[in-house]
Backbone bond lengths (Angstrom), bond angles and torsions (degrees), N, CA, C in turn:
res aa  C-N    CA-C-N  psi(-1)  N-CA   C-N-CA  omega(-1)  CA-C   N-CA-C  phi
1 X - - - 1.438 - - 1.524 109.18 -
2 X 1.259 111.11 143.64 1.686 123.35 -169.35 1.816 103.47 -122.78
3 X 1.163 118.08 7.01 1.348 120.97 -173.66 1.504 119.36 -147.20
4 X 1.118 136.48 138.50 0.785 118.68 -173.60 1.691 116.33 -90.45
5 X 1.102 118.05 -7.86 1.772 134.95 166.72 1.526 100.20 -70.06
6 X 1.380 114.20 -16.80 1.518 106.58 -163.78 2.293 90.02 -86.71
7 X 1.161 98.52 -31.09 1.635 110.68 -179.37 1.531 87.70 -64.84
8 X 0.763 166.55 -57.77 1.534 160.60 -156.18 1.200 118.50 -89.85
9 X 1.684 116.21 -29.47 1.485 103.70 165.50 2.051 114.45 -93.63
10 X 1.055 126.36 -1.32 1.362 141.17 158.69 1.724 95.96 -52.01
11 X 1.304 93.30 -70.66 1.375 101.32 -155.19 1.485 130.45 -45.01
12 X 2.127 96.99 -29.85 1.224 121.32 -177.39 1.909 95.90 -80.74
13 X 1.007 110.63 -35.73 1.862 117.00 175.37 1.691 103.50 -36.24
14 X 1.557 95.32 -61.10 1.736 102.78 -160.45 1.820 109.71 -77.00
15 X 1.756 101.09 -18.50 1.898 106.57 -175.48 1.613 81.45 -81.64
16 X 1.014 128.66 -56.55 2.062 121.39 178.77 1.331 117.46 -28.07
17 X 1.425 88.71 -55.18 2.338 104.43 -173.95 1.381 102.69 -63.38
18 X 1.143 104.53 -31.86 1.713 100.50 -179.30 1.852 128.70 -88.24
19 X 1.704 86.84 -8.02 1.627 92.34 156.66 2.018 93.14 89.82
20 X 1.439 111.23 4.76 1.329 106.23 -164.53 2.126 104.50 -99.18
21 X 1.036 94.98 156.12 1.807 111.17 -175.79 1.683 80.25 -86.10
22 X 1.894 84.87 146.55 1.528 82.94 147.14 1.505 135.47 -63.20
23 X 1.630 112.17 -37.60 1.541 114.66 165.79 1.418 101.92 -32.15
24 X 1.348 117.58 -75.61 1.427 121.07 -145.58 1.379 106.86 -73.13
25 X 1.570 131.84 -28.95 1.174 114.66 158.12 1.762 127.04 -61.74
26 X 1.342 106.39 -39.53 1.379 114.27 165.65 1.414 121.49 -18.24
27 X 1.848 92.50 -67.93 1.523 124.92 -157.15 1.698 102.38 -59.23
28 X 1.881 101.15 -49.97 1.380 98.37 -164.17 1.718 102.77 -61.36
29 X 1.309 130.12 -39.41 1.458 133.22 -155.63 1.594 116.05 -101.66
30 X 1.553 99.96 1.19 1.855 103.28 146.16 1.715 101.84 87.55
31 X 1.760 93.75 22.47 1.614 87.36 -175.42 1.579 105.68 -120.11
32 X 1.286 137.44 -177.71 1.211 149.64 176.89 1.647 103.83 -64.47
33 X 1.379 147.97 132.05 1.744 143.78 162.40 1.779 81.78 -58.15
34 X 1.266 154.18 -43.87 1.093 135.98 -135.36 1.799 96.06 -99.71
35 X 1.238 96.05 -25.89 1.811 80.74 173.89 1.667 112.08 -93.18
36 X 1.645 124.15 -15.47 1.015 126.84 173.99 1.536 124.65 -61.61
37 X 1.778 97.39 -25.64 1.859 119.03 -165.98 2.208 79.37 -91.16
38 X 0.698 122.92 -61.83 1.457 149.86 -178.50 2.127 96.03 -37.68
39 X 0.704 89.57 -60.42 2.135 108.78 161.06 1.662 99.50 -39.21
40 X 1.375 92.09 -82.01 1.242 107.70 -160.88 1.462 128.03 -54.10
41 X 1.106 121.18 -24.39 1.559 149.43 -151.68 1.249 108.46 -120.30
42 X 1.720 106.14 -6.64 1.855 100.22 -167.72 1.159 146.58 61.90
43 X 1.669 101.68 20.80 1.325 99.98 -164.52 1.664 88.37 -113.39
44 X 1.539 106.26 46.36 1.764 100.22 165.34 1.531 104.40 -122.58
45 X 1.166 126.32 153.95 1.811 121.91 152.51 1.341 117.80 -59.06
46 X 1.983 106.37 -52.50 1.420 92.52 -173.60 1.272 79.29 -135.08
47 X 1.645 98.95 -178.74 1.771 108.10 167.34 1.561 98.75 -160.61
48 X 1.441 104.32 130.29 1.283 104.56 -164.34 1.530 123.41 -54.90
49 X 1.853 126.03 179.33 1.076 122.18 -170.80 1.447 113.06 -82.69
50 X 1.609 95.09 -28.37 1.755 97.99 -161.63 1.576 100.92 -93.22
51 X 1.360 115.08 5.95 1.484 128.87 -179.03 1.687 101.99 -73.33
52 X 1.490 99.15 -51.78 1.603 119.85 -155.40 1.694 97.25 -77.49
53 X 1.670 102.61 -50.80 1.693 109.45 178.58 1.545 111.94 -42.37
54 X 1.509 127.22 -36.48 1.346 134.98 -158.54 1.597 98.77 -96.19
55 X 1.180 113.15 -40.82 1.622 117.11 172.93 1.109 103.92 -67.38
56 X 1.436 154.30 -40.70 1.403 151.82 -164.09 1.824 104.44 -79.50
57 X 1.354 97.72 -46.78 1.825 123.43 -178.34 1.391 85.43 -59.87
58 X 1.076 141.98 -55.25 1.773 131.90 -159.45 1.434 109.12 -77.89
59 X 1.605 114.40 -19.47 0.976 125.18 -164.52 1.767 104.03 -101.22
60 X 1.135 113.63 1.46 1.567 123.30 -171.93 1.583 97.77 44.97
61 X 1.533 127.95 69.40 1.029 141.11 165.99 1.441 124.02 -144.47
62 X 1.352 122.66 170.24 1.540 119.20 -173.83 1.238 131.90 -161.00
63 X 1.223 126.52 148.57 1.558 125.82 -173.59 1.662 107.33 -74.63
64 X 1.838 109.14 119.50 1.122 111.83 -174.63 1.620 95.91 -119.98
65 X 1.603 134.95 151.75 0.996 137.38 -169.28 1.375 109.27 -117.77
66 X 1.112 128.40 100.65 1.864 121.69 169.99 1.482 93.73 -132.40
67 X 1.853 82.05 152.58 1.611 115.65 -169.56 1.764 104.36 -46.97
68 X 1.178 98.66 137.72 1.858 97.12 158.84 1.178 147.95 -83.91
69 X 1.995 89.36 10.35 1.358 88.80 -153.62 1.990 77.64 -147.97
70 X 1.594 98.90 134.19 1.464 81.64 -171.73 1.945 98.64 -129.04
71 X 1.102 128.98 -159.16 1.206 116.30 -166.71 1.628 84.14 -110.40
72 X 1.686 105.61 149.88 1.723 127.87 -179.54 0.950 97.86 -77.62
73 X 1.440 112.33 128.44 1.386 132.42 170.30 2.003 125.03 -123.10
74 X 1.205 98.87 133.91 1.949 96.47 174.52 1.137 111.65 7.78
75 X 1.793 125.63 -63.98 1.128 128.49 -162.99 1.351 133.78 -68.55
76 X 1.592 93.55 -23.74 1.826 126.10 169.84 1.502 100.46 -54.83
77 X 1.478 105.58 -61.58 1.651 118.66 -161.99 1.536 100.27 -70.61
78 X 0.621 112.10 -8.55 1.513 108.60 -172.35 1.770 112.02 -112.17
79 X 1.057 90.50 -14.92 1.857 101.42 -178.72 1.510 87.85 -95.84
80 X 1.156 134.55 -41.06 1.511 145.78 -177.37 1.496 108.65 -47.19
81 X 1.557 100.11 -62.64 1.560 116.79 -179.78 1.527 104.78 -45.45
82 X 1.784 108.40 -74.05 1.240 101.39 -166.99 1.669 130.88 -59.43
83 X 1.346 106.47 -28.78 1.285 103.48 153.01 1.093 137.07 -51.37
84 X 1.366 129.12 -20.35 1.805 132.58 -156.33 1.810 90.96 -103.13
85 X 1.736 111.34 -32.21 1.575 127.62 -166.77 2.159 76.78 -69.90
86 X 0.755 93.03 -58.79 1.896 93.89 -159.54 1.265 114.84 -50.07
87 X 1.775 120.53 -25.41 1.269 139.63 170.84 1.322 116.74 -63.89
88 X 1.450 110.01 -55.03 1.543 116.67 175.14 1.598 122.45 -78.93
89 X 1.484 112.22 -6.51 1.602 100.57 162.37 1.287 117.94 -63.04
């Protein structure tokens, strides 16, 4: 994820898969439905950590960390190429 609105609309993906309301996710994790809808929608700056930890935990999900930045490979250069060919037609 490159956004942090993009963390809030995920989040609403996995409370969907699970068949859950925002109420009822709200309810279980001790927070407001209006800051959870408010999460989701991006219409926050921040939202706390231990907010998100308990929403992920309800969600039998978890914060995993991989690099952002990985080493260029053939497929790069070559996805590179054809893109730059598609620019100049």
């Amino acid at each position: 994820m490159k956004a942090f609105n993009e963390l809030g609309q995920q989040l609403a993906v996995l409370r969907k898969q699970k068949n859950l309301t925002q109420q009822t996710l709200a309810n279980l994790a001790g927070i407001a439905q209006a800051t959870l809808a408010r999460f989701e929608t991006g219409g926050v700056a921040e939202f706390g950590s231990c907010k998100l930890l308990r929403l992920l935990e309800l969600l039998e999900y978890e914060i995993e960390f991989v690099p952002s930045k990985r080493e260029f490979t053939l497929d790069d250069a070559l996805k590179a190429r054809q893109e730059n060919n598609q620019e100049t037609k």
